[in-house]
C-alpha angles and dihedrals in degrees: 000000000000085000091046090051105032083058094033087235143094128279113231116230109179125210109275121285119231088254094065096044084071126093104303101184094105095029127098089215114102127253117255074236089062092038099059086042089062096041092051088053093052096054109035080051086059099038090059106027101126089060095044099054086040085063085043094059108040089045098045097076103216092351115126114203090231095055098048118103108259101232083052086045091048100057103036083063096047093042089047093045080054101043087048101034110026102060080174089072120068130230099238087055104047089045090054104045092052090046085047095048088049096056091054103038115023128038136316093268097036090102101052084049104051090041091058104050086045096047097048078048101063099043086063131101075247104079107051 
């Protein structure tokens, strides 16, 4: 997500070699599982982007998407793409595992940001 936009293009993720259709239980590579998963979030992002950022922005009081950070911008797109389009995911999940990947990888108070969009979020008639 942060290549493709960074570039403002598309990431190109090609069907799985033979090597990683071997056992990948001691491997660093990623799953075709993961793969697909990945692929799926890059593109429903983009697919409803327009919505999403809409639900940034009206949820992020005095917060302007251009001025977010963009790993903070990233994953609130991806978490919000999960709590509105994979009902197989739930919210308290996908919640955590954004706070949690903005603690390691954005600012100090990425995490308290991004928890509290998602959580007003999904408390919305929104999120079903």
């Amino acid at each position: 997500m942060f290549t493709w936009h960074q570039m403002g293009g598309w990431v190109t993720l090609g069907p799985a070699d033979e090597e990683s259709q071997e056992d990948t239980e001691h491997s660093d590579k990623p799953s075709p599982e993961a793969i697909g998963y990945a692929l799926e979030l890059v593109q429903g992002v983009d697919c409803h982007r327009g919505e999403v950022d809409a639900l940034i922005g009206s949820y992020a009081e005095r917060w302007e998407l251009e001025r977010m950070p963009i790993i903070d911008l990233t994953l609130l797109r991806m978490a919000i793409f999960e709590l509105l389009w994979r009902n197989d995911i739930p919210a308290p999940v996908t919640i955590n595992e954004a706070v949690e990947l903005a603690k390691d990888l954005s600012t100090e108070s990425s995490g308290r940001f991004i928890n509290g969009i998602l959580g007003r979020l999904s408390k919305s008639q929104e999120v079903q």
